[in-house]
N, C-alpha and C positions, 0 to 999 in steps of 0.2 A: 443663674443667668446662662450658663457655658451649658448649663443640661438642657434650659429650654431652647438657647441654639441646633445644639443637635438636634435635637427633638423635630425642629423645626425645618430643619436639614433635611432629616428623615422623612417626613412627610412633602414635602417637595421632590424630593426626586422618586417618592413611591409615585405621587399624581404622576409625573412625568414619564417614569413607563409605563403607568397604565394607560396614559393617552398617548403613550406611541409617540411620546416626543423624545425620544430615545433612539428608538426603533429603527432596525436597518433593514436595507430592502432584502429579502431573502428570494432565489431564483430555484423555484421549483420544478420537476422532470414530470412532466402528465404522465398519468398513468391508464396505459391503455387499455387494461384491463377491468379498470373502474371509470371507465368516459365513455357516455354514448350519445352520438349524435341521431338524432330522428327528422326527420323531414316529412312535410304533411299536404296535401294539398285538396283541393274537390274536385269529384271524379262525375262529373254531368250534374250535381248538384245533390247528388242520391245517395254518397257515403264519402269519408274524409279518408284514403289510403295513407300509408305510411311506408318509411322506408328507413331505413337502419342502415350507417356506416360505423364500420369497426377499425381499430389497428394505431388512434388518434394518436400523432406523437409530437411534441415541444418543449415550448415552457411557461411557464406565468413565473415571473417577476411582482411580486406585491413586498407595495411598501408600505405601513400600517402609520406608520409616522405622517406621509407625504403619497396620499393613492393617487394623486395625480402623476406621481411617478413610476405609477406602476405600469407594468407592459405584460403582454402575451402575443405570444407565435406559435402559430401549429399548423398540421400539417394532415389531413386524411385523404386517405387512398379511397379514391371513386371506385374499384374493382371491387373495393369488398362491401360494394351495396347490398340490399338485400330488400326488395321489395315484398316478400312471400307469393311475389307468382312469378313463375320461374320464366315465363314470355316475355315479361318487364324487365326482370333483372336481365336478362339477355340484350335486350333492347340498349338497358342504360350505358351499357357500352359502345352502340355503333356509336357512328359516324352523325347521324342524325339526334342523337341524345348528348351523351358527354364525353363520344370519340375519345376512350382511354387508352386505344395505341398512343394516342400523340399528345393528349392531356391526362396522365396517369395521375395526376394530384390537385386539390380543392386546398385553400391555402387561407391560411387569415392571420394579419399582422396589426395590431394593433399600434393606433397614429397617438389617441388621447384616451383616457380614464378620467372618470366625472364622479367623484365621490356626492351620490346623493343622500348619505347620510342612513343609518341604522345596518349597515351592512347593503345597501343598494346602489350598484353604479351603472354607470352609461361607458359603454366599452365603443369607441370609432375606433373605426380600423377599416385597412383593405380585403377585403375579399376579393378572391379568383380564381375563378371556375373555367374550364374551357377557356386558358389562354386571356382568358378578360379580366379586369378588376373595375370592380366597384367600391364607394367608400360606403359603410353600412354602418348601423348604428346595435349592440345589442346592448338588451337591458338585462342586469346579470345581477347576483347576489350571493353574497360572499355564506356559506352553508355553515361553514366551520374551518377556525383554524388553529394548530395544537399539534402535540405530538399524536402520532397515531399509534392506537395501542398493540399491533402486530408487528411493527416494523421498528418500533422507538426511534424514527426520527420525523423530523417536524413535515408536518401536511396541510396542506388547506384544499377545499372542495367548494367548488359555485356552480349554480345553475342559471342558462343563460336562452334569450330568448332572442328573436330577429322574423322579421318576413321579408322576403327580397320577390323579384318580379323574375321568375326564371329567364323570359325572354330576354334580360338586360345581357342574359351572359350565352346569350344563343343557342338555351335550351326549349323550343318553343312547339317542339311537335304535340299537335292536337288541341293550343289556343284556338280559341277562348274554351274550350265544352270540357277539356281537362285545363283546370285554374293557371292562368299566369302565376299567381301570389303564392309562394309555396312558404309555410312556416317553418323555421328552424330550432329545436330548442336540442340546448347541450349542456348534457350534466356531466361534472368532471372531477377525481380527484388527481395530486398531484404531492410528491412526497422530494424533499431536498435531499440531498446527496450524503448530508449527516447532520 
């Protein structure tokens, strides 16, 4: 009887970490060297341009127990745009585009996490751009999480998507014939401290 207690023991608290009812929230450092963010939009109807921000830096808080209590904050620098035509990238800094004298950073704070279940959540959060915030929704999926085998301490990686209306944040030159609707998708890994 005392052995199938244990026994019984044993297998209750193994379910128990395997479903993360254990589990504590772990706050991981993005890594910017493995995060890119792309942005996409239509360009008269005729081809979809893209545009590449680098340097991505925060954190994601995931809690595997309670993802509702998970958070993310980060932080990229609009200078290190890069659209591949060198007229555009110049552009996305006046005054007219995303004014990065005086708005040097795109920001997103996460309000709520929405565990939809198989590794797919609903991330709301603030975004702001140009001095503005809006509240945005991305839909994101959790890639992998584990130790990582270069660095031996724990990582997790998600990819994450959104379309926002640029105009909301007063970037609006050449609506409608170049798209209001610009897509965002951001893939990311992020590695804890030990």
């Amino acid at each position: 009887m005392q052995v199938l207690s244990k026994t019984a023991l044993g297998v209750a608290l193994s379910a128990a970490f395997t479903t993360g009812v254990l589990a504590k929230p772990v706050t991981y450092q993005i890594d910017p060297d493995h995060t890119s963010v792309v942005a996409s939009w239509s360009h008269f109807g005729f081809s979809n341009p893209t545009a590449t921000f680098d340097d991505a830096s925060g954190t994601i808080t995931y809690d595997s127990g309670d993802v509702a209590a998970s958070s993310i904050n980060v932080t990229i620098p609009i200078s290190t745009a890069d659209t591949y035509v060198e007229k555009l990238t110049e552009e996305f800094m006046t005054e007219s585009y995303f004014n990065t004298d005086k708005f040097p950073d795109a920001t997103f704070t996460s309000t709520k996490v929405v565990d939809k279940e198989d590794g797919k959540l609903e991330v709301h959060g603030d975004l702001t751009i140009k001095g503005t915030t809006k509240s945005i929704v991305f839909d994101a999926m959790l890639n992998k999480q584990g130790q990582h085998p270069m660095t031996q301490k724990p990582a997790i990686g998600f990819d994450a998507t959104t379309t926002i209306m640029r105009s909301d944040f007063g970037v609006d030159e050449y609506v409608p014939n170049v798209s209001d609707e610009v897509t965002l998708r951001i893939t990311t890994e992020a590695q804890a401290s030990k």
